[in-house]
Backbone of each chain as ProteinMPNN parsed JSONL, in Angstrom:
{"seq_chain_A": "XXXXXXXXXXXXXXXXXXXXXXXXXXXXXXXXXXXXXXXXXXXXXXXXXXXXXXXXXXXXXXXXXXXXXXXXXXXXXXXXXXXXXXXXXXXXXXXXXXXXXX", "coords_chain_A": {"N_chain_A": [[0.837, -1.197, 0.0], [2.142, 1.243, 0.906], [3.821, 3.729, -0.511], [7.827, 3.447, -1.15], [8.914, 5.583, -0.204], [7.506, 5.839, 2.085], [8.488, 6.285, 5.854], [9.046, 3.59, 7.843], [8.698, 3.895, 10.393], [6.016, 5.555, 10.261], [4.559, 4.275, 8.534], [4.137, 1.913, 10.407], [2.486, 3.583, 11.936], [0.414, 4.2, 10.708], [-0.366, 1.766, 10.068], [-2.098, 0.796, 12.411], [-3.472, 2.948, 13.505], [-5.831, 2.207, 10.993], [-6.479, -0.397, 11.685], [-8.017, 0.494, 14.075], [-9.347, 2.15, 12.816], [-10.888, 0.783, 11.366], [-11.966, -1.797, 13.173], [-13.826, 0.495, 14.68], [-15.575, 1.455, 12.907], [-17.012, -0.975, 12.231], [-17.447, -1.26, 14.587], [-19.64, 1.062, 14.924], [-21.402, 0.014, 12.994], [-22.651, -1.819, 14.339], [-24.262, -0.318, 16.24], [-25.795, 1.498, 15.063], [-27.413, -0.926, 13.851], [-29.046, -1.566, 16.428], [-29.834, 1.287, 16.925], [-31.762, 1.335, 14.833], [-33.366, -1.455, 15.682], [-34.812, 0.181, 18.161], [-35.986, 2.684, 17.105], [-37.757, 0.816, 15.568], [-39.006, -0.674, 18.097], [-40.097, 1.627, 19.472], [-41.918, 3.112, 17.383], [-43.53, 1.334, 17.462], [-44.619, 1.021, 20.068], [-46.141, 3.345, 22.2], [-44.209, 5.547, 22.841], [-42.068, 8.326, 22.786], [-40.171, 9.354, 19.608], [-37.958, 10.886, 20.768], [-36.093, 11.895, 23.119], [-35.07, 13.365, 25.224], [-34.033, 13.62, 27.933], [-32.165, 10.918, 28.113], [-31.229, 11.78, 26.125], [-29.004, 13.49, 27.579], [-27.852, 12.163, 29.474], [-26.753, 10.685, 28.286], [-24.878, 12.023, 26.855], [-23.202, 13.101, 29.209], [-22.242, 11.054, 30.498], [-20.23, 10.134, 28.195], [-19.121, 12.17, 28.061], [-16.979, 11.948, 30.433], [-16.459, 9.271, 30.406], [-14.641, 10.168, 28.279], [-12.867, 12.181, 28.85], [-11.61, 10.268, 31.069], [-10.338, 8.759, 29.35], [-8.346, 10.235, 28.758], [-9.054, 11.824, 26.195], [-10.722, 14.968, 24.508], [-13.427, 16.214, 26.163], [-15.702, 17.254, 25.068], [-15.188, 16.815, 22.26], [-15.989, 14.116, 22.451], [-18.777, 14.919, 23.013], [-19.535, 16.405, 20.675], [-18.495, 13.941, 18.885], [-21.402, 12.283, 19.849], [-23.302, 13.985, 19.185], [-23.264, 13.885, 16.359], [-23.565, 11.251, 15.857], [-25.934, 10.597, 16.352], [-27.226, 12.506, 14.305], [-27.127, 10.875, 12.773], [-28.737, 8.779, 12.991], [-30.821, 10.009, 13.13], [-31.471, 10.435, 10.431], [-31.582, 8.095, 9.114], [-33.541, 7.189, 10.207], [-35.541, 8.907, 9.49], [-35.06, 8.419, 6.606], [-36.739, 5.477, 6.799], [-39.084, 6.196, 7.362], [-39.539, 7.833, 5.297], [-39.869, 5.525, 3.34], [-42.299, 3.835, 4.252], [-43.818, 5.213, 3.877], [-43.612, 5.094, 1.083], [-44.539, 2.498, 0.622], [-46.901, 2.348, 1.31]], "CA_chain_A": [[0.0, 0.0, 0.0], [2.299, 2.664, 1.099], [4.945, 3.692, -1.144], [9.174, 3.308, -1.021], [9.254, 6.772, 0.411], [6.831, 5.791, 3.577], [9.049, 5.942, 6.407], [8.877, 2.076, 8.273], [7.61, 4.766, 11.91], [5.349, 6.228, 9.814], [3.715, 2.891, 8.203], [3.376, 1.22, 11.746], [1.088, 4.049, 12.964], [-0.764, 4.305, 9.925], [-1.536, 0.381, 10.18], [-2.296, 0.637, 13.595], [-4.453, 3.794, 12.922], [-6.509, 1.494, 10.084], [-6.982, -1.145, 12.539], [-8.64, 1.253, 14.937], [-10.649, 2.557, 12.098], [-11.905, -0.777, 10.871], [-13.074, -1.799, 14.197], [-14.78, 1.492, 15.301], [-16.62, 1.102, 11.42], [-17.746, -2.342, 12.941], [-19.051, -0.921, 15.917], [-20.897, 1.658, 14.441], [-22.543, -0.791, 12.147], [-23.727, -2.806, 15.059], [-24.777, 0.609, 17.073], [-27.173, 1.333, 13.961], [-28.564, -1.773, 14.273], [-29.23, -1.338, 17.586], [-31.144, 2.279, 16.859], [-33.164, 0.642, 14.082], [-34.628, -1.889, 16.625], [-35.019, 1.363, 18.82], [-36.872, 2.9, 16.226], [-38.941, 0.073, 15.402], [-40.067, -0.609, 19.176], [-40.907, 3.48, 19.778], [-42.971, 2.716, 16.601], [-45.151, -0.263, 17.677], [-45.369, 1.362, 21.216], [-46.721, 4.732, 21.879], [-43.174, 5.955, 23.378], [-41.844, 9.136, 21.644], [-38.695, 9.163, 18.931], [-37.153, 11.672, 21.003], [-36.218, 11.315, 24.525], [-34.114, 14.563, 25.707], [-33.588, 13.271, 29.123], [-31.979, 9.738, 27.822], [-29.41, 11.792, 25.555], [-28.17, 14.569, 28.632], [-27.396, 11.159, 30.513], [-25.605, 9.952, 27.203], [-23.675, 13.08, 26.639], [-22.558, 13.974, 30.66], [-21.571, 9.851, 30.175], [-19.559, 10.119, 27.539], [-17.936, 13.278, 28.582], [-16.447, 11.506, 31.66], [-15.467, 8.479, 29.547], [-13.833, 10.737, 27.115], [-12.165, 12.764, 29.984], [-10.546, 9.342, 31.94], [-9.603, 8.285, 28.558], [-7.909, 11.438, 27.887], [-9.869, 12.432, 25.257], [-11.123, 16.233, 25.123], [-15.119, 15.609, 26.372], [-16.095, 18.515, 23.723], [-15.233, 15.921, 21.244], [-17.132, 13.112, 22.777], [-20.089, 15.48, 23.032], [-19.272, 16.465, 19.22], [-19.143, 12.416, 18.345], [-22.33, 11.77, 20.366], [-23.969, 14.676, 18.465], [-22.821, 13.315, 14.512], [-24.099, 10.183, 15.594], [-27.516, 11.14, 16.306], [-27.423, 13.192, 13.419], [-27.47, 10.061, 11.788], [-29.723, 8.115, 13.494], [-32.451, 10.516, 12.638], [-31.277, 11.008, 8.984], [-31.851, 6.896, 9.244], [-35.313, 7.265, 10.906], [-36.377, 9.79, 8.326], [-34.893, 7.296, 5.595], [-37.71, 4.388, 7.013], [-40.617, 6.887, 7.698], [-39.898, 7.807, 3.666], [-40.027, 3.89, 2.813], [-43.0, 3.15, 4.825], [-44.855, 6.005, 3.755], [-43.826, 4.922, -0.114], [-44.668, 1.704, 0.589], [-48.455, 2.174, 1.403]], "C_chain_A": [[0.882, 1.261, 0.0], [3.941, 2.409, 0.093], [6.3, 3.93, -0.403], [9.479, 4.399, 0.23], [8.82, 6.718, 1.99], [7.968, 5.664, 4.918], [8.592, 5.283, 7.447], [8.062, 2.673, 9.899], [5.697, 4.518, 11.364], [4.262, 4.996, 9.335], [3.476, 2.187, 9.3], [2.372, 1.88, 12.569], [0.247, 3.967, 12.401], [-1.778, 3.171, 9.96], [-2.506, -0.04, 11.439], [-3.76, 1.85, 13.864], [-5.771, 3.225, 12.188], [-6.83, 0.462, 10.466], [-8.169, -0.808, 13.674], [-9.865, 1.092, 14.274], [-11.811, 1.346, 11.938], [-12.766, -1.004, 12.244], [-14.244, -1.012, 14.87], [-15.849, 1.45, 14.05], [-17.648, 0.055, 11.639], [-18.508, -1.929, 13.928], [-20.399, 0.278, 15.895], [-21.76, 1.012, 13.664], [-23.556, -1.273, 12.835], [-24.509, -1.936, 15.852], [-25.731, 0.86, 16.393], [-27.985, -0.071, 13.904], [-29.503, -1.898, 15.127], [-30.39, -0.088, 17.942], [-32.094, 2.045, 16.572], [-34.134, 0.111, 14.889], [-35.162, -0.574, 17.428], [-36.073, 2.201, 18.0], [-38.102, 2.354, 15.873], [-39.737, -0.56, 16.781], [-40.802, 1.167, 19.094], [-42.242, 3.186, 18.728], [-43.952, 2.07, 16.708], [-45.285, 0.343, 18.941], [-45.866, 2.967, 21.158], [-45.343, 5.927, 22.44], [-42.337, 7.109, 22.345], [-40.653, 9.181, 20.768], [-37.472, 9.866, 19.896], [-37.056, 11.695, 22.356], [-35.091, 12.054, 25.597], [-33.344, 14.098, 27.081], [-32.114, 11.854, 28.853], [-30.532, 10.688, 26.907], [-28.7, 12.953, 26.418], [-27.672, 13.288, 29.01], [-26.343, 10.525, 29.487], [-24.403, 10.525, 27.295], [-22.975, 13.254, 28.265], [-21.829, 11.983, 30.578], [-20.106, 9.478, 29.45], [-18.709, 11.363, 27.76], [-16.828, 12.771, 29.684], [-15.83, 10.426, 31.365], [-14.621, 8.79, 28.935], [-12.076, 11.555, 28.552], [-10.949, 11.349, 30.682], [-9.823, 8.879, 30.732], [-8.444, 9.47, 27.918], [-8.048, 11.745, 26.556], [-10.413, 13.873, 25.111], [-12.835, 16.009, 25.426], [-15.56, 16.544, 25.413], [-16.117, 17.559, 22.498], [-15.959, 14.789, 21.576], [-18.492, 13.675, 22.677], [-20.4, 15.536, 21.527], [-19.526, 14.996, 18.433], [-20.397, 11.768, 18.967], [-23.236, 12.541, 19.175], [-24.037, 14.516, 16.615], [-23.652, 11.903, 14.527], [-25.426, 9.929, 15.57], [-28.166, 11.897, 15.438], [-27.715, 11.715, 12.26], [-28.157, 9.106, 11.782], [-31.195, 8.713, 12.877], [-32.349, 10.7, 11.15], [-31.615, 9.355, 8.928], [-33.492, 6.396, 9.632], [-36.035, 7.808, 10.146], [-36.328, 9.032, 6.936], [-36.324, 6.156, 6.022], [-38.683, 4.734, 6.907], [-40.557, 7.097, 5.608], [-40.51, 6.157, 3.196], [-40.998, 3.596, 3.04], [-44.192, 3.983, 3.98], [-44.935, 5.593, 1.862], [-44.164, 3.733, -0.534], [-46.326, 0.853, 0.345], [-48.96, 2.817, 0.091]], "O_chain_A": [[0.579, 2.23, -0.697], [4.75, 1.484, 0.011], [6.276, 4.459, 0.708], [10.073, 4.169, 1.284], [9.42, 7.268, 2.913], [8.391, 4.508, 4.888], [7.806, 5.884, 8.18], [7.124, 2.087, 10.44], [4.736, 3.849, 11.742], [3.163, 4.926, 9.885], [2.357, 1.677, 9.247], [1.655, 1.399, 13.446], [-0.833, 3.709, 12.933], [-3.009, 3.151, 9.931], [-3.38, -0.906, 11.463], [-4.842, 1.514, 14.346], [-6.836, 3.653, 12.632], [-7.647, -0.053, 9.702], [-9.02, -1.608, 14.063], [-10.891, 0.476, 14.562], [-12.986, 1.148, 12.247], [-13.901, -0.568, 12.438], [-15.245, -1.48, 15.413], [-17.038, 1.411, 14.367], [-18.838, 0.135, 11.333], [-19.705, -2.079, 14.171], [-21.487, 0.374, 16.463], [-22.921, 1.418, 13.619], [-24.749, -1.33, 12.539], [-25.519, -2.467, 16.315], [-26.802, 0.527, 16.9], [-29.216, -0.086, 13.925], [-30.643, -2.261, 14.838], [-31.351, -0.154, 18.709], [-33.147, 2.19, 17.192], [-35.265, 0.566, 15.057], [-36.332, -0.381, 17.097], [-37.171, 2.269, 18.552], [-39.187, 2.933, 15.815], [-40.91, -0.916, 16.673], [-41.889, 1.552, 18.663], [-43.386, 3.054, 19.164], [-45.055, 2.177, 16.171], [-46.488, 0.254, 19.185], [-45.919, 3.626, 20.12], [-45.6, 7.13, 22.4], [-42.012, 6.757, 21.211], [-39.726, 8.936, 21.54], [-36.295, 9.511, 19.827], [-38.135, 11.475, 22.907], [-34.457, 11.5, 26.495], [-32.128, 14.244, 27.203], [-31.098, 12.01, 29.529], [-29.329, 10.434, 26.969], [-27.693, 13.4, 25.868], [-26.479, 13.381, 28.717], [-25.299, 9.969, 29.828], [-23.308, 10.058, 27.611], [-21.842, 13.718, 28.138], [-20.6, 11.976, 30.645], [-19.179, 8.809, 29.905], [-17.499, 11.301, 27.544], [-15.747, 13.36, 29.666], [-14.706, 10.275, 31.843], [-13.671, 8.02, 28.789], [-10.888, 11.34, 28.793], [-9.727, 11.487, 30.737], [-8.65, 8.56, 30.93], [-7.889, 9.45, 26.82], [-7.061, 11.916, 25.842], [-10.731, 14.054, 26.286], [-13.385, 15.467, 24.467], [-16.0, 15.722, 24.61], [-17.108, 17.576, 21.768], [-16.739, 14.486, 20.674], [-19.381, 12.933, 22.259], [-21.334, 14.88, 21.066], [-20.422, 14.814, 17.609], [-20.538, 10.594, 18.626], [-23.82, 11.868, 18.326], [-24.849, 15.062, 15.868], [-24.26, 11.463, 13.551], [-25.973, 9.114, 14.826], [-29.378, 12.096, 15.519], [-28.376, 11.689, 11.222], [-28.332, 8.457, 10.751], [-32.193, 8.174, 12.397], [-33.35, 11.206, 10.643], [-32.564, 9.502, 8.157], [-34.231, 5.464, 9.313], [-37.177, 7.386, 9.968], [-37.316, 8.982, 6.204], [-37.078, 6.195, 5.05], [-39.52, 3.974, 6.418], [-41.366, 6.593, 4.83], [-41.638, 5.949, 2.747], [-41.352, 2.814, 2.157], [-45.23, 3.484, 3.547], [-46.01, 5.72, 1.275], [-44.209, 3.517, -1.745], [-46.779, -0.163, -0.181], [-50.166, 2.849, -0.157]]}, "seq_chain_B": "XXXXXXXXXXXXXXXXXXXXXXXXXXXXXXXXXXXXXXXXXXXXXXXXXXXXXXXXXXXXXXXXXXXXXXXXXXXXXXXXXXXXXXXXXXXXXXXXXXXXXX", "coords_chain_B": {"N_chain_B": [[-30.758, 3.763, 36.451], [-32.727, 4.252, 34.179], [-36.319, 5.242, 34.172], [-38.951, 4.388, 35.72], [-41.059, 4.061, 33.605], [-39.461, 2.818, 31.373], [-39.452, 0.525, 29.037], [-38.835, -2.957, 29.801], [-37.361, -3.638, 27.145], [-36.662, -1.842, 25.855], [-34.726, -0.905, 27.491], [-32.891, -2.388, 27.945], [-31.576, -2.664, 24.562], [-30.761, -0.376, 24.746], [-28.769, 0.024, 26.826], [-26.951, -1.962, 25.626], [-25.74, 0.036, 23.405], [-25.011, 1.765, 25.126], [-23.069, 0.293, 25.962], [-21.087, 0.288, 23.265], [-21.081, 2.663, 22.718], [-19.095, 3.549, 24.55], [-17.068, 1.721, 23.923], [-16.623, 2.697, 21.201], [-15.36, 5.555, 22.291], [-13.093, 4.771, 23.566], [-11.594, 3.92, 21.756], [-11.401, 5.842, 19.856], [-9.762, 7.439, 21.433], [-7.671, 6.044, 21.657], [-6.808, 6.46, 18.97], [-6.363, 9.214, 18.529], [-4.145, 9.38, 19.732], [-2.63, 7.622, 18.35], [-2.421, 9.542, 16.249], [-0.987, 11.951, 16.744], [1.284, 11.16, 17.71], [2.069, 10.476, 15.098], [1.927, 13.474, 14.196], [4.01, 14.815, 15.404], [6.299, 12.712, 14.428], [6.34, 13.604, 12.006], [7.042, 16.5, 12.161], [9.593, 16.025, 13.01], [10.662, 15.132, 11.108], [10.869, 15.917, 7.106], [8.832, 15.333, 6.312], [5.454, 16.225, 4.807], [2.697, 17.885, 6.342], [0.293, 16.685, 5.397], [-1.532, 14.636, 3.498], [-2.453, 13.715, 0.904], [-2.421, 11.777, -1.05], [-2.431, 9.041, 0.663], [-4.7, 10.372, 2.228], [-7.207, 9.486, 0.474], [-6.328, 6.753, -0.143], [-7.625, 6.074, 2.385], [-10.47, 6.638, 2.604], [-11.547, 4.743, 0.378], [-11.075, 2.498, 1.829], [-12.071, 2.591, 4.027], [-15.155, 3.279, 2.984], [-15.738, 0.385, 1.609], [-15.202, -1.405, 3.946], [-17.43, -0.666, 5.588], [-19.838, -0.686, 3.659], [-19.467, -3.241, 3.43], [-20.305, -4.603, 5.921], [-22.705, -3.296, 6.213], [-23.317, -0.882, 6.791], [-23.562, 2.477, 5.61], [-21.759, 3.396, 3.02], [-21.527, 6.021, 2.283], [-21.809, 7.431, 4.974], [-19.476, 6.491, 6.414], [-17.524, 7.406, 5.289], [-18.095, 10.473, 5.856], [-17.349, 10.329, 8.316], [-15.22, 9.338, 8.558], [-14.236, 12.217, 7.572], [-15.02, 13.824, 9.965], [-13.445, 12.694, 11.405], [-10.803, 13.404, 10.558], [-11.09, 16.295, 10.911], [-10.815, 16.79, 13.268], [-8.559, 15.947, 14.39], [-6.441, 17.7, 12.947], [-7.488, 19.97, 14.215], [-6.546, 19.121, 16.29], [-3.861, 19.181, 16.162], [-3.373, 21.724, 15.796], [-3.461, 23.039, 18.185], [-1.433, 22.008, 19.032], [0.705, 23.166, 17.732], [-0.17, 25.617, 18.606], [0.586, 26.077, 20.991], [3.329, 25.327, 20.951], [4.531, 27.523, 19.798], [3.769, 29.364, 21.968], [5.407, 28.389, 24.122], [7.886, 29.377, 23.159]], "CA_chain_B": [[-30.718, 4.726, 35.726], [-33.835, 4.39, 33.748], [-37.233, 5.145, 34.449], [-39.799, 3.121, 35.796], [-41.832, 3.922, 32.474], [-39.017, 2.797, 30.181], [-39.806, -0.51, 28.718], [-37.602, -3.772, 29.543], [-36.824, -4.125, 25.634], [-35.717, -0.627, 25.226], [-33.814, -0.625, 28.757], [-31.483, -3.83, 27.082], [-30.92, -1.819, 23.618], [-29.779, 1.036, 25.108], [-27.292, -0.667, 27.453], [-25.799, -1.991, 24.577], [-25.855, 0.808, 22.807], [-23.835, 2.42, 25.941], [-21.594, -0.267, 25.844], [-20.312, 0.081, 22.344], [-20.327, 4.041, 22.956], [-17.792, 3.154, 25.422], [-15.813, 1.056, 23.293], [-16.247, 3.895, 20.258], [-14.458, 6.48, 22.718], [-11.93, 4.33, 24.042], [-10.683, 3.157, 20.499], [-10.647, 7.179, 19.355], [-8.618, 7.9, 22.491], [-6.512, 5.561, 21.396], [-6.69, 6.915, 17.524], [-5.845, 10.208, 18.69], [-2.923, 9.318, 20.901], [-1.102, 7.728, 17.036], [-2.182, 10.693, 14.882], [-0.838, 12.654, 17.321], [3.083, 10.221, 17.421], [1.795, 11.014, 13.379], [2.469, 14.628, 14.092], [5.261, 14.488, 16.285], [7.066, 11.944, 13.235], [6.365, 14.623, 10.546], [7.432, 17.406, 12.337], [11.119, 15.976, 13.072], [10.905, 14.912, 9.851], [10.602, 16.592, 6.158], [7.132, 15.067, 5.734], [4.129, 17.307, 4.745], [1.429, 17.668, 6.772], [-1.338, 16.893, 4.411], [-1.193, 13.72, 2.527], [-4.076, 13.464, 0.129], [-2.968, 10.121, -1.535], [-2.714, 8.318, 2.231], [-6.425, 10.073, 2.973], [-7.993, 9.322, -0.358], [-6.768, 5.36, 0.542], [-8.474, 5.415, 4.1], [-11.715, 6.617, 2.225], [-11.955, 3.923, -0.433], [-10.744, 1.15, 2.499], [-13.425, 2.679, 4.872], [-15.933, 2.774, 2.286], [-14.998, -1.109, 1.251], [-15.383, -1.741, 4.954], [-18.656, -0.072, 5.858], [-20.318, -1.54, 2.646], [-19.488, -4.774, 4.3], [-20.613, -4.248, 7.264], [-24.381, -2.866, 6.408], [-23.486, 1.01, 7.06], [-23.777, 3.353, 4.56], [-20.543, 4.021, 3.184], [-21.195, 7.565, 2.521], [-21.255, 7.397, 6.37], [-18.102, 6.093, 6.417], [-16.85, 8.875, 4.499], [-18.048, 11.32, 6.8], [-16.993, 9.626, 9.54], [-13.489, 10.196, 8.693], [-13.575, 13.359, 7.744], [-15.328, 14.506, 11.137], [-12.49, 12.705, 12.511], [-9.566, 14.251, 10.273], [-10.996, 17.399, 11.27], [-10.206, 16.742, 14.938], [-6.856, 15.774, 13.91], [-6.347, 18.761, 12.09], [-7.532, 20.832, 15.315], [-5.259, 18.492, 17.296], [-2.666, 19.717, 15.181], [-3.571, 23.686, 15.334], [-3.382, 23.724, 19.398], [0.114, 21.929, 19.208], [1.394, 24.102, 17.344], [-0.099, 27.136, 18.879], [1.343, 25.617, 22.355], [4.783, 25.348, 20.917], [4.728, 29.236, 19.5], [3.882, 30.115, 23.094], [6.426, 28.462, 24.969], [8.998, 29.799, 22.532]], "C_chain_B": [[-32.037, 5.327, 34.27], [-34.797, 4.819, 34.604], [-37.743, 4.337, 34.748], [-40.547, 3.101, 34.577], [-40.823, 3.275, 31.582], [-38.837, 1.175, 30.023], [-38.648, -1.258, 29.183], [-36.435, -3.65, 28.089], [-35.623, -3.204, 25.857], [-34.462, -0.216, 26.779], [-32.067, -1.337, 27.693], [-31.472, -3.193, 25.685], [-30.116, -0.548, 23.964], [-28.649, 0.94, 25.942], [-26.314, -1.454, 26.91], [-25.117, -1.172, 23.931], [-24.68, 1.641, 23.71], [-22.869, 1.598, 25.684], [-20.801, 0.252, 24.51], [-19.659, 1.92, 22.004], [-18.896, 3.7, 23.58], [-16.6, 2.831, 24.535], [-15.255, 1.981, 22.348], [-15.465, 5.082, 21.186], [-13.224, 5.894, 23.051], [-10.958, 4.382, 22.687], [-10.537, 4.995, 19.995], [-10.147, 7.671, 20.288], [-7.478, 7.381, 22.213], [-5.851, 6.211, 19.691], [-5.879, 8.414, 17.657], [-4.334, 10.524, 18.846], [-1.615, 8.967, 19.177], [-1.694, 8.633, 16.508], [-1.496, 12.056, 15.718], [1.145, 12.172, 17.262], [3.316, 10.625, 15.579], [2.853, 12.224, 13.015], [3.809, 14.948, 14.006], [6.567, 14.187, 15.526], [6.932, 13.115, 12.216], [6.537, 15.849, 10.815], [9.024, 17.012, 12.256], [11.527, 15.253, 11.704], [10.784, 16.061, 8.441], [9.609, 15.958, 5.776], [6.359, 15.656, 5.743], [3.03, 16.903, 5.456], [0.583, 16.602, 6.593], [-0.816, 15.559, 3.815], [-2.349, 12.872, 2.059], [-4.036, 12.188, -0.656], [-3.444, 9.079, -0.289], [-4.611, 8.652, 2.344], [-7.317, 9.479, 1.502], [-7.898, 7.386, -0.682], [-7.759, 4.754, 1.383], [-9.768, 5.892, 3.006], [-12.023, 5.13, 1.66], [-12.054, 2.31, 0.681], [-12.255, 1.176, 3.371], [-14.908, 2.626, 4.494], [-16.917, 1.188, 2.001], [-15.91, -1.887, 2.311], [-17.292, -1.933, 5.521], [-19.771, -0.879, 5.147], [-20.67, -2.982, 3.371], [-20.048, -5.37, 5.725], [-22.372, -3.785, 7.694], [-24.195, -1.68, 6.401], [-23.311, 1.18, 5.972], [-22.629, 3.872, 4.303], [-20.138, 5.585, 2.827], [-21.295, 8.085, 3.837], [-20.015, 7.678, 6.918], [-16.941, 7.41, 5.785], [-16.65, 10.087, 5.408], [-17.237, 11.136, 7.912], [-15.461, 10.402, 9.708], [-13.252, 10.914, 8.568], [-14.15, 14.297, 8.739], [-14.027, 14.117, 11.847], [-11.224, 13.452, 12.582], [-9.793, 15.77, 10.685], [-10.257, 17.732, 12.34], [-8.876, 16.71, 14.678], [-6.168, 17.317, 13.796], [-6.259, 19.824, 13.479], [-6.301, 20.485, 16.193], [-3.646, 19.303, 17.25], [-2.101, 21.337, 15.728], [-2.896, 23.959, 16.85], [-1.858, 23.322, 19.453], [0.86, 22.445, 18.789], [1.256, 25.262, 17.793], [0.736, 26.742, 20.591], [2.596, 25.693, 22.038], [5.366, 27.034, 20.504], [4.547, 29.756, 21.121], [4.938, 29.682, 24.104], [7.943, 28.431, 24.61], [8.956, 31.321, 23.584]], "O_chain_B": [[-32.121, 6.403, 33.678], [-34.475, 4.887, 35.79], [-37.369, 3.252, 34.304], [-40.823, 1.936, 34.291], [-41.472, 3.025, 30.567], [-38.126, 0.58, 30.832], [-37.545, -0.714, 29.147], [-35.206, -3.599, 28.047], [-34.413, -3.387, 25.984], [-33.597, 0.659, 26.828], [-31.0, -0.99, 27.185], [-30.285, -3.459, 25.874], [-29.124, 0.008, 23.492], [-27.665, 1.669, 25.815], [-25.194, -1.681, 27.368], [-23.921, -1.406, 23.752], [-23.655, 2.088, 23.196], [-21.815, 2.016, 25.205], [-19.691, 0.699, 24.796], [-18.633, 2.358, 21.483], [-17.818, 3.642, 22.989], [-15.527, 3.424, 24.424], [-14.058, 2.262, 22.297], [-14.724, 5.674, 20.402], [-12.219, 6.56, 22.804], [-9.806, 4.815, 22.657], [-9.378, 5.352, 19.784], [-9.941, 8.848, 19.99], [-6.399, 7.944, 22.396], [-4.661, 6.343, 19.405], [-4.904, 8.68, 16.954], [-3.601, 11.402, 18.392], [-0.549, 9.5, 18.867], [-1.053, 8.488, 15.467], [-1.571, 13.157, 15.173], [2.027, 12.898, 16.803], [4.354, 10.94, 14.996], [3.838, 12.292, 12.281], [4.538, 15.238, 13.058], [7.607, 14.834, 15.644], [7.991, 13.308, 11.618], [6.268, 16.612, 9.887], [9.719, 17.654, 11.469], [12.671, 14.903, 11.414], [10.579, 17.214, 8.821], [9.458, 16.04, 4.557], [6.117, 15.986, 6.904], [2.454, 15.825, 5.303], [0.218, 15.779, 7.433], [0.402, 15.458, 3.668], [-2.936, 11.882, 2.498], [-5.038, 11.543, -0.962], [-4.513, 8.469, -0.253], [-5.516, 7.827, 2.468], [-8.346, 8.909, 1.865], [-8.808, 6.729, -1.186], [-8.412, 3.711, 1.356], [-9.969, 4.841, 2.397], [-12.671, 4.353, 2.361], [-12.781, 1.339, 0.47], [-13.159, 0.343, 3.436], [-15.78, 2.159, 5.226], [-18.116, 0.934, 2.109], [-16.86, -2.631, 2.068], [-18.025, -2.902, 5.721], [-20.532, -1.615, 5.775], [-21.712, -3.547, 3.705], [-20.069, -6.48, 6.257], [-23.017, -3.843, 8.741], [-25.146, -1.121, 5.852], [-22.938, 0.29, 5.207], [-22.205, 4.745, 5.061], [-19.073, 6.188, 2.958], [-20.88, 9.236, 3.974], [-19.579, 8.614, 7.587], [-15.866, 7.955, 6.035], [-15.582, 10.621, 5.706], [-16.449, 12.0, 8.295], [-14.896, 11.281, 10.358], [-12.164, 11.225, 9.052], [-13.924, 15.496, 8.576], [-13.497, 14.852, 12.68], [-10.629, 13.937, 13.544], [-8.8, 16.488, 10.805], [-9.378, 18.585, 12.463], [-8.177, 17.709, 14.845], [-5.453, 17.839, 14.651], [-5.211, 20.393, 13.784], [-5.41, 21.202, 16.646], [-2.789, 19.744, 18.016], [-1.002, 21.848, 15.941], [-2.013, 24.808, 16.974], [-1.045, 24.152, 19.861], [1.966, 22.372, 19.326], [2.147, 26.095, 17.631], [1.521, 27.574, 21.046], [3.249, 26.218, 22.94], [6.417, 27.545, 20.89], [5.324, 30.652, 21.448], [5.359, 30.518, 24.904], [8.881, 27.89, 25.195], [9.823, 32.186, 23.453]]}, "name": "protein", "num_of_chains": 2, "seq": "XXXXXXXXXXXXXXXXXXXXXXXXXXXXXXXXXXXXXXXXXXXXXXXXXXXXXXXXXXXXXXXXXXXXXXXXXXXXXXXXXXXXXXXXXXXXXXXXXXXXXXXXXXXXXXXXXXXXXXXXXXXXXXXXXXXXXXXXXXXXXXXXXXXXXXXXXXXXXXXXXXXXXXXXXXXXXXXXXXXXXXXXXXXXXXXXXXXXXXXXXXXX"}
């Protein structure tokens, strides 16, 4: 992959870097799965999509994870907030389908 | 940490759902920590910053990946470049930290 010039440092972080990635790719796959069902109970029960209380407890969570991991928590708040951005861009994807379905 | 209103089902999705948060911060704490040894290597070196063949690899791999995986690999796309942003920031304060304790 990496060309002549790569220096042999430089190629052990990158692979190590691309190992990371891959797995965190994996676990977001299975975390979207995970909404979907979430989605599709709220749906069959009368329980609302949106649940304000449920993501303060996410975000002050993940700030404090991010923090012991030395992480900046601003950025955990920031990756909590992208991911939910795509949860509902995912939710709005099904409500189209369902609605083009009938 | 739930409610008493909040269903069994959706109790056990969402405690997965924490878990793999978890795991997603840990693994970009750790991501951070090499693009950061990244820096570090391409400062005491003559390596450029920026290296648009290297990121235009990780797309097509993360893509590849994602695909495989069920996510949406224009996800995947994003993904990384919310993360190279961080990087990028990572970048900005270490350098403005080293101008100040010149």
């Amino acid at each position: 992959m990496a060309g002549d010039d790569t220096p042999p440092e430089l190629a052990r972080l990158r692979a190590s870097i691309d190992n990371l990635d891959a797995a965190i790719i994996h676990m977001l796959a299975e975390r979207f799965k995970l909404t979907r069902d979430v989605g599709v109970l709220k749906a069959r029960t009368t329980l609302p999509p949106a649940d304000p209380e449920r993501e303060k407890r996410q975000v002050a969570r993940l700030r404090a994870l991010a923090d012991e991991a030395g992480l900046e928590p601003e950025f955990a708040e920031k990756f909590l907030a992208f991911v939910i951005a795509e949860v509902l861009h995912h939710h709005e994807t099904i409500a189209r389908a369902q609605t083009t379905d009938t």
